[in-house]
C-alpha positions as CSV (number, residue, x, y, z in Angstrom):
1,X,0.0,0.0,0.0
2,X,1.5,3.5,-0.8
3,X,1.7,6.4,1.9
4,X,-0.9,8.8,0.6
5,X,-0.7,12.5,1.8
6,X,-4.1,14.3,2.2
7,X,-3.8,16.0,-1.1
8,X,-3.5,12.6,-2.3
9,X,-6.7,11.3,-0.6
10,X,-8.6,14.6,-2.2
11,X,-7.7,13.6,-5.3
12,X,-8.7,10.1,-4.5
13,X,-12.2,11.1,-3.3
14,X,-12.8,13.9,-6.1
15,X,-12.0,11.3,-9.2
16,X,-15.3,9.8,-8.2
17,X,-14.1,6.2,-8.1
18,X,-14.4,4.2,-5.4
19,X,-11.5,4.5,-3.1
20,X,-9.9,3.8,0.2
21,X,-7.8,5.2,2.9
22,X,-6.5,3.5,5.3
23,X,-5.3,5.6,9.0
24,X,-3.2,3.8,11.7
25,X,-0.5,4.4,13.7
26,X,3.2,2.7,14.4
27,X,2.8,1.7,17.4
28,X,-1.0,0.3,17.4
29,X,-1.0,-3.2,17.3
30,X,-4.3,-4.2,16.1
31,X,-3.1,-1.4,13.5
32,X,-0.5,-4.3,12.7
33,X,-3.0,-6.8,12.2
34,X,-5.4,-4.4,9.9
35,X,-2.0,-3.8,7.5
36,X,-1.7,-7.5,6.9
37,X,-5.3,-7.9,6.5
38,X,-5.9,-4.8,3.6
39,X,-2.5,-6.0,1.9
40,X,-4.0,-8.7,1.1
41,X,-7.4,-7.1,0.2
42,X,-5.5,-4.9,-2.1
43,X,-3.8,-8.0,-3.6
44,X,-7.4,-9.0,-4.1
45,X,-8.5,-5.5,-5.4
46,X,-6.0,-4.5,-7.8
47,X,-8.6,-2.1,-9.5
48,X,-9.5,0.1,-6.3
49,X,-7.2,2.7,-5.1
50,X,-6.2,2.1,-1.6
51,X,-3.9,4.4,0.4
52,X,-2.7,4.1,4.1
53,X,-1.2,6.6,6.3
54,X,0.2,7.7,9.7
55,X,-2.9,9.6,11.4
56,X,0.2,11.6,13.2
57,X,0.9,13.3,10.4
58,X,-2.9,14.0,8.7
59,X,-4.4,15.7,11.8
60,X,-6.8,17.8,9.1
61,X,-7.9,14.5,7.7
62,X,-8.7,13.0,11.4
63,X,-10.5,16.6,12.5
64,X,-12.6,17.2,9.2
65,X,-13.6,13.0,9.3
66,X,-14.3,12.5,13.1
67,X,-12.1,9.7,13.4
68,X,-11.9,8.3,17.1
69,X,-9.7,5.6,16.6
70,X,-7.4,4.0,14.8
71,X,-7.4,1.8,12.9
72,X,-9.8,3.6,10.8
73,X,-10.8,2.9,6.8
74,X,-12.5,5.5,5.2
75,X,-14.3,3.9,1.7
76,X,-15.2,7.2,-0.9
77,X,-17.5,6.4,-3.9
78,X,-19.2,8.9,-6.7
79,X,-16.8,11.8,-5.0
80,X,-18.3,11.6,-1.3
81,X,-17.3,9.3,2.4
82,X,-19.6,6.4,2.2
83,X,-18.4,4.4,4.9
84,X,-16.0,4.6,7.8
85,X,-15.0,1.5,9.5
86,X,-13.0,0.3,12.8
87,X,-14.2,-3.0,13.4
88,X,-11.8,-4.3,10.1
89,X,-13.3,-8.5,11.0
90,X,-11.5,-10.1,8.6
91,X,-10.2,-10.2,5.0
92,X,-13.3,-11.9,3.5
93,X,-15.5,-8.8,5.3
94,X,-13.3,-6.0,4.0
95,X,-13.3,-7.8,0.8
96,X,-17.1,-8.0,0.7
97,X,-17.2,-4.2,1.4
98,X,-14.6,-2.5,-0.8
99,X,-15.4,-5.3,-3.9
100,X,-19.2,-3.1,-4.1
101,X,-19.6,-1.0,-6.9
102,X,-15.6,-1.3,-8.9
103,X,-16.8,-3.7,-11.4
C-alpha cells in the first residue's frame, strides 16, 4: 500500500471512483493486524485505489472526518465518504465491502 498524503486522498475522493484510505498508527497493534489484513485485500483489489497513512501526520484528515480511533478505513464512492470502518473483522468482510460497486 502506498503512503498517501491528504492532497492525495482529495484527489482520490474527487476522481469519483471508489477509493480507500486506510489511518493507523506505528505503534497500534491491532493497527499491525489491519495492514496485513488490507495488503492482502489490495492484492485481491488491484482495481480500487487504496492508500494508508500515519494519522500523526494527517491531523486535518482526522478533525474534518471525526475519526476516534485508529485503525480507521474510510471507503469514498461517486466523490463523497460512504463508509468509515474500525471493526476491520476479517479479510473476507473488507473484501465484501470495498469489492461493491468497482466492477
Amino acid at each position: 500500500m502506498e503512503e498517501w498524503s491528504k492532497e492525495q486522498w482529495d484527489t482520490a475522493v474527487q476522481s469519483g471512483e471508489k477509493a480507500a484510505f486506510y489511518l493507523y498508527t506505528p505503534m497500534c497493534g491491532t493497527c499491525a493486524v489491519a495492514s496485513k489484513m488490507m495488503t492482502i485485500v489490495e492484492q485481491l483489489l488491484p482495481q480500487l485505489q487504496v492508500g494508508k497513512a500515519n494519522i500523526n501526520f494527517i491531523e486535518r484528515i482526522a478533525f474534518d472526518n471525526k475519526i476516534e480511533s485508529v485503525p480507521c478505513l474510510l471507503v469514498c464512492d461517486g466523490g463523497k465518504l460512504t463508509e468509515k470502518v474500525y471493526a476491520f473483522q476479517s479479510v473476507p468482510f473488507l473484501y465484501e465491502l470495498l469489492k461493491k460497486s468497482i466492477d
